[in-house]
VOTIKOL-764958 format. One record per atom (N, C-alpha, C): residue number from 0; residue in three letters; atom name; x, y, z. Coordinates in Angstrom, 2 decimals, always signed. Each point is the difference from the previous one (the first is absolute). Last residue first. Example, Ala and Ser with C-alpha at 12.3 -4.5 7.8 and 13.67 -1.06 7.14 Angstrom:
REM residues 2
 resi resn name       x       y       z
    1  SER    N  +12.85   -2.25   +7.08
    1  SER   CA   +0.82   +1.19   +0.06
    1  SER    C   -0.77   +1.09   +0.73
    0  ALA    N   +0.29   -5.72   -0.07
    0  ALA   CA   -0.89   +1.19   +0.00
    0  ALA    C   +0.90   +1.20   +0.00
This chain:
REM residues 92
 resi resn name       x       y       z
   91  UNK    N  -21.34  +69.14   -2.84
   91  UNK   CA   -1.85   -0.35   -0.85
   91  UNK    C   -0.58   -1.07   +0.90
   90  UNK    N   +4.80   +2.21   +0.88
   90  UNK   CA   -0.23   -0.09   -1.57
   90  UNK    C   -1.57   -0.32   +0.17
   89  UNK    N   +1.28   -0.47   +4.46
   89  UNK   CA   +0.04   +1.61   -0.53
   89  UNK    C   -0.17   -0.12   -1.41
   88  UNK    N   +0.70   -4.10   +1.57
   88  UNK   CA   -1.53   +0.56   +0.68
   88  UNK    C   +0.04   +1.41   -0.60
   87  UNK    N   +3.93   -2.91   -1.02
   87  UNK   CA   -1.36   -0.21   -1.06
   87  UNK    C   -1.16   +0.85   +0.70
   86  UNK    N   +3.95   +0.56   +2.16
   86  UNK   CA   -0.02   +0.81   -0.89
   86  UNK    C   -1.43   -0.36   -1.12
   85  UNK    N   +0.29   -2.30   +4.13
   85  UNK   CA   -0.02   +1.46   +0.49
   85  UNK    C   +0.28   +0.90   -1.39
   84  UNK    N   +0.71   -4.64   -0.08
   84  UNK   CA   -1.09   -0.08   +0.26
   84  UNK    C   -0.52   +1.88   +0.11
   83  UNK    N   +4.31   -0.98   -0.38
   83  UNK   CA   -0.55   -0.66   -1.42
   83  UNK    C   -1.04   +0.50   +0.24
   82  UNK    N   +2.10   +0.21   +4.17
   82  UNK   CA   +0.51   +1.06   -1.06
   82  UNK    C   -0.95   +0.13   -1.60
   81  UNK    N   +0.09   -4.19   +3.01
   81  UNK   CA   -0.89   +1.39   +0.87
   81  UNK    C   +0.07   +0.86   -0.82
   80  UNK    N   +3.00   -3.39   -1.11
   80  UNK   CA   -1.59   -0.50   -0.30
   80  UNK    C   -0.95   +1.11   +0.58
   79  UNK    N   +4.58   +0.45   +0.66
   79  UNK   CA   -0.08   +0.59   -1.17
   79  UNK    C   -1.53   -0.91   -0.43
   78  UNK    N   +1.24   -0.81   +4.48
   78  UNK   CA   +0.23   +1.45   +0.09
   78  UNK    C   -0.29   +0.16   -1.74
   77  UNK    N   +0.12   -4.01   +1.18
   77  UNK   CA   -1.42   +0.02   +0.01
   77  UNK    C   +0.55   +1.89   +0.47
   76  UNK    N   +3.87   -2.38   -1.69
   76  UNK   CA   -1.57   -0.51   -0.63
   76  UNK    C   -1.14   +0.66   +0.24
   75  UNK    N   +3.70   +0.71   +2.75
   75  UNK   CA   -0.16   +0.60   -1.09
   75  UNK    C   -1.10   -0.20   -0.93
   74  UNK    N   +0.78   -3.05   +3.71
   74  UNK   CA   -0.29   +1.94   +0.48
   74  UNK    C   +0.35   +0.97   -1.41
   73  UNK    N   +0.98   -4.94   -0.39
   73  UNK   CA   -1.39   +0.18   +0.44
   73  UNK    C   -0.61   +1.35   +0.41
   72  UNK    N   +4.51   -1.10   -0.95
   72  UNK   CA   -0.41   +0.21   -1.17
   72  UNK    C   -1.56   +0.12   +0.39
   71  UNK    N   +2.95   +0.21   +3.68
   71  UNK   CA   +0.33   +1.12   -0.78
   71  UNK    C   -0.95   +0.11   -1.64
   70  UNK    N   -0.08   -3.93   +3.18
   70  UNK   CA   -0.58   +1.38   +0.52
   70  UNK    C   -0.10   +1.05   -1.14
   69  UNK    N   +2.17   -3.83   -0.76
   69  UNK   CA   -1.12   -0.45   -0.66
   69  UNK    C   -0.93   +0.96   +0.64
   68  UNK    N   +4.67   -0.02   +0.61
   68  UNK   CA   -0.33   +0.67   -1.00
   68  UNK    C   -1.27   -0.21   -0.70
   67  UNK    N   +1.34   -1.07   +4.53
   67  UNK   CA   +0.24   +1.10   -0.27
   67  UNK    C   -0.44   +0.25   -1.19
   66  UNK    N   -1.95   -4.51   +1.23
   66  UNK   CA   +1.49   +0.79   +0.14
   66  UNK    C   -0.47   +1.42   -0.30
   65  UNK    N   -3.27   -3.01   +2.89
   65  UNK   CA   +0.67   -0.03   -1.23
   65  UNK    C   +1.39   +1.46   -0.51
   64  UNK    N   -4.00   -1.43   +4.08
   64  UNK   CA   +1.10   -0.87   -0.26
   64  UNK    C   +0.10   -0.34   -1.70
   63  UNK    N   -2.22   +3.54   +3.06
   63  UNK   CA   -0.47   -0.81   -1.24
   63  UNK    C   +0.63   -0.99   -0.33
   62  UNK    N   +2.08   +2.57   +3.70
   62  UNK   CA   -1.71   -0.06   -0.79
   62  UNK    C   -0.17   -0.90   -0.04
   61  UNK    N   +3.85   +1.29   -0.76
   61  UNK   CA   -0.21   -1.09   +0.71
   61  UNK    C   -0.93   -0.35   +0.49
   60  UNK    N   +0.48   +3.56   -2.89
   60  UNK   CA   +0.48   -1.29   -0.82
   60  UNK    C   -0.09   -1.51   +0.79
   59  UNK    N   -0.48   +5.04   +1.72
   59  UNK   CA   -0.73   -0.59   -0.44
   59  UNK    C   -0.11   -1.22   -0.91
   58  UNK    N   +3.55   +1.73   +2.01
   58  UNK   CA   -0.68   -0.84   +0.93
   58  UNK    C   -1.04   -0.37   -0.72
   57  UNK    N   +2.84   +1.98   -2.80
   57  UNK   CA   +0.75   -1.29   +0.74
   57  UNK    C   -1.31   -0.82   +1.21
   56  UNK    N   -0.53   +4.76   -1.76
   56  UNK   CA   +0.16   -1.07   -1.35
   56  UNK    C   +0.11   -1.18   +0.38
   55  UNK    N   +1.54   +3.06   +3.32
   55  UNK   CA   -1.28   -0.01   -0.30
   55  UNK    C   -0.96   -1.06   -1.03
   54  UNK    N   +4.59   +1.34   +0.06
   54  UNK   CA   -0.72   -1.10   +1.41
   54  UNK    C   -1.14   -0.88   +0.19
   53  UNK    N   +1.78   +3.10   -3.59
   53  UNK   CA   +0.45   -1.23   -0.32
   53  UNK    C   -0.54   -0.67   +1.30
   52  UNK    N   -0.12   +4.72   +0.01
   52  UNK   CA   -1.19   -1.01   -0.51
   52  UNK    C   -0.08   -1.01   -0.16
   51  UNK    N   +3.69   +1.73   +2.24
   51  UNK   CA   -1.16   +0.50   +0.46
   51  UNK    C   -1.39   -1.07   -0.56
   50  UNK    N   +4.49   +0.72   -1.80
   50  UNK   CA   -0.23   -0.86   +0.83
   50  UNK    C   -1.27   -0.55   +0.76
   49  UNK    N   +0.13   +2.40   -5.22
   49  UNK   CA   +0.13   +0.52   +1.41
   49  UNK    C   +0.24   -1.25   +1.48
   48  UNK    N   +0.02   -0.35   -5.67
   48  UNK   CA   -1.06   +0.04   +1.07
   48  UNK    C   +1.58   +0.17   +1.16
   47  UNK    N   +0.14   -0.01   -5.58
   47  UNK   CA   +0.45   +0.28   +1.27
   47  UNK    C   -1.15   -0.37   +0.75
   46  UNK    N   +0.64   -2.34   -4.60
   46  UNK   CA   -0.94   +0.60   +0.56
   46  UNK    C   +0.87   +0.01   +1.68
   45  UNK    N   +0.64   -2.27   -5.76
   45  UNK   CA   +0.37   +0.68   +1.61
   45  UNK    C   -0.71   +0.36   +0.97
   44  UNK    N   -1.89   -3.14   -4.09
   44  UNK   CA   +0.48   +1.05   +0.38
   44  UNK    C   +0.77   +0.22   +1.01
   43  UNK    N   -1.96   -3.86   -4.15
   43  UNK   CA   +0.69   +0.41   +1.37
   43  UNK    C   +0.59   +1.33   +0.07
   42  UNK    N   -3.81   -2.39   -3.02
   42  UNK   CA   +1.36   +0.17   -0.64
   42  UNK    C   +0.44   +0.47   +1.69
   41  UNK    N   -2.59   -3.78   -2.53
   41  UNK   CA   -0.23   +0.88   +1.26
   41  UNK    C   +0.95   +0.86   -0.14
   40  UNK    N   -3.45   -1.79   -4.15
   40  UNK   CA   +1.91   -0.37   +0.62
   40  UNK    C   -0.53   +1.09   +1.01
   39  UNK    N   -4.34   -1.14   -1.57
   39  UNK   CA   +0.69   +0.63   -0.62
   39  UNK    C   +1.39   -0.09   +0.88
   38  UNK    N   -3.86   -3.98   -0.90
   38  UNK   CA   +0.47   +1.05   +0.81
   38  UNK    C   +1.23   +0.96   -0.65
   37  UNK    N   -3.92   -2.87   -2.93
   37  UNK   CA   +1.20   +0.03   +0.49
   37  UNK    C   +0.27   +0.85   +0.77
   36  UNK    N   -3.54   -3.63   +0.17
   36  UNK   CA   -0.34   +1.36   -0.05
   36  UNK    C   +1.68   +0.42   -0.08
   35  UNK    N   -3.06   -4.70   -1.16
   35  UNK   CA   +1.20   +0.65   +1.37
   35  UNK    C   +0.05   +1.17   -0.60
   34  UNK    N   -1.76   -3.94   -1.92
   34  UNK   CA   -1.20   +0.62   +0.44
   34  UNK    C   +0.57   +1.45   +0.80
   33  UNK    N   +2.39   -4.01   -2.48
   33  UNK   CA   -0.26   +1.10   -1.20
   33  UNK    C   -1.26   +0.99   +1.18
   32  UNK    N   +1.72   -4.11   +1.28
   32  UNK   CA   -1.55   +0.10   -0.78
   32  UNK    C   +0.18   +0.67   -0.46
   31  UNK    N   +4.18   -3.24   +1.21
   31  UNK   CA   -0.22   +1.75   +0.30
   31  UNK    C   -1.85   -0.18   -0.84
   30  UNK    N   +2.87   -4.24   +0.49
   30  UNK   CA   +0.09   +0.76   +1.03
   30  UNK    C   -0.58   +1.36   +0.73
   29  UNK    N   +0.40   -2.14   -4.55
   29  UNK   CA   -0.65   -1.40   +0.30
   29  UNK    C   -0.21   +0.63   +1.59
   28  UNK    N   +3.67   +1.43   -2.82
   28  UNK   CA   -1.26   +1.12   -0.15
   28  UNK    C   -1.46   -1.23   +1.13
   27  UNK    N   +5.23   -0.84   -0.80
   27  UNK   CA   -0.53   -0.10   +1.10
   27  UNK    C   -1.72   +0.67   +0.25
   26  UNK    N   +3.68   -3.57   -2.80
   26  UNK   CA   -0.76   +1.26   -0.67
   26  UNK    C   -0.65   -0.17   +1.51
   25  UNK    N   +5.15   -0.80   -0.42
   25  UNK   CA   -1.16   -0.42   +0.09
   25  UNK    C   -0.99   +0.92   -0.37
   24  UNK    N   +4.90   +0.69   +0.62
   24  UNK   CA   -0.63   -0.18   -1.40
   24  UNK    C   -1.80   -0.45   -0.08
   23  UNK    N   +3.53   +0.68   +3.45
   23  UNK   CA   +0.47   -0.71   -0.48
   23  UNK    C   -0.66   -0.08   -1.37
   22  UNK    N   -1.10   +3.33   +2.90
   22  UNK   CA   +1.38   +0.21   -0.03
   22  UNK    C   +0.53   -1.49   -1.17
   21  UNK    N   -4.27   +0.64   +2.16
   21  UNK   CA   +0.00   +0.87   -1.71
   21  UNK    C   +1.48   -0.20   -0.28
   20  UNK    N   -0.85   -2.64   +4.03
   20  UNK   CA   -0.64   -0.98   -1.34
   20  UNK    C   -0.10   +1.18   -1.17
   19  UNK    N   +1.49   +1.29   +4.30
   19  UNK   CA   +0.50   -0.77   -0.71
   19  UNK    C   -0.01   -0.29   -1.07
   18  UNK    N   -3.31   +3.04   +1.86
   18  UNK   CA   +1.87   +0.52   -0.54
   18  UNK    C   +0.36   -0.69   -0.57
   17  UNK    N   -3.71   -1.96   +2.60
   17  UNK   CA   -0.25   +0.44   -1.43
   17  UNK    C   +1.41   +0.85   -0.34
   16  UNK    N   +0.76   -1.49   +4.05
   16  UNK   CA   -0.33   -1.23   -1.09
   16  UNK    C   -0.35   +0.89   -1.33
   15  UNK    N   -0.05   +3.06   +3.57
   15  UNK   CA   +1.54   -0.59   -0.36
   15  UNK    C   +0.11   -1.38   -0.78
   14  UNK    N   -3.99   +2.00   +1.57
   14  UNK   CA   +0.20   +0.78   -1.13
   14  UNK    C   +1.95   -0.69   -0.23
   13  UNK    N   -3.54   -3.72   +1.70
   13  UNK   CA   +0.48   +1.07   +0.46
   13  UNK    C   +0.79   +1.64   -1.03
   12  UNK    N   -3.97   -4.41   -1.09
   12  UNK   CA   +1.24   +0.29   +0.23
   12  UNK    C   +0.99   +1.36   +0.67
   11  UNK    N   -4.64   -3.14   +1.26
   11  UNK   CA   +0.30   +1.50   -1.57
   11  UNK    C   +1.70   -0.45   +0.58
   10  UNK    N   -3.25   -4.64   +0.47
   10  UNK   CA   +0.74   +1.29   +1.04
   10  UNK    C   +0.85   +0.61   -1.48
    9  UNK    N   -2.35   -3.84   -1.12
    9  UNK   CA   -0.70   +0.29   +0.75
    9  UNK    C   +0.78   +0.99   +0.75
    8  UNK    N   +3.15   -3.21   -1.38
    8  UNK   CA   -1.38   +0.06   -0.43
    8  UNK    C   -0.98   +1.03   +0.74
    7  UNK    N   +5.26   -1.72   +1.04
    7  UNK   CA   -0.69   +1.84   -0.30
    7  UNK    C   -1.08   +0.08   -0.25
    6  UNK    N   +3.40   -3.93   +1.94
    6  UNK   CA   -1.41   +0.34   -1.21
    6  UNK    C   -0.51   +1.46   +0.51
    5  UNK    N   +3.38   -2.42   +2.66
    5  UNK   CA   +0.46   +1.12   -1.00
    5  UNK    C   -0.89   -0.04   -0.97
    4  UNK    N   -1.02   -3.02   +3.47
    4  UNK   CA   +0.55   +1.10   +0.64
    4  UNK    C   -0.02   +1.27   -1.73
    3  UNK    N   -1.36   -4.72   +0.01
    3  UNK   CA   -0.80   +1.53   -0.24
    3  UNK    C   +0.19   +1.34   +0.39
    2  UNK    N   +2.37   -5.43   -1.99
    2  UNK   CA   +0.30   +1.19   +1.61
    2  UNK    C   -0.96   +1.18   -0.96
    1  UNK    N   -1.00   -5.08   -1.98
    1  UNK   CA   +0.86   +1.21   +0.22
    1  UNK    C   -0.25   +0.94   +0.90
    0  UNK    N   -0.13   -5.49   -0.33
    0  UNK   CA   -0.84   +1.18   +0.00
    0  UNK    C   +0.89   +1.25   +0.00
């Protein structure tokens, strides 16, 4: 009888399998629906902050238990979602 340990049947393949298998030539389309939305590249900034705020920044992170920079992007988000909202209200 054969070992089922290493039968893959039935289980997705990990994104580091599918790599593999484009890397070696395999046809991997069989993987993607074509349904996915393309995201636009992240591009990375500098950004000073103050010890001060960085604390600040810091506790609230422990909060919520998540990192610093998932604060920093969540408080902007909904600071330029307010902004949007506040300029579509004045236009009409």
């Amino acid at each position: 009888m054969k070992a089922t340990s290493k039968d893959k049947k039935g289980k997705k393949p990990t994104a580091d399998e599918i790599a593999e298998m484009a890397m070696s030539g395999k046809d991997i389309s069989t993987h993607f629906s074509n349904k996915g939305q393309m995201k636009p590249p992240v591009q990375r900034v500098n950004v000073d902050f103050t010890v001060d705020m960085l604390n600040e920044l810091d506790e609230f992170a422990n909060e919520l238990n998540i990192s610093r920079q998932a604060v920093i992007k969540s408080l902007l988000r909904q600071v330029l979602d307010q902004h949007n909202l506040a300029k579509k209200a004045r236009m009409g």
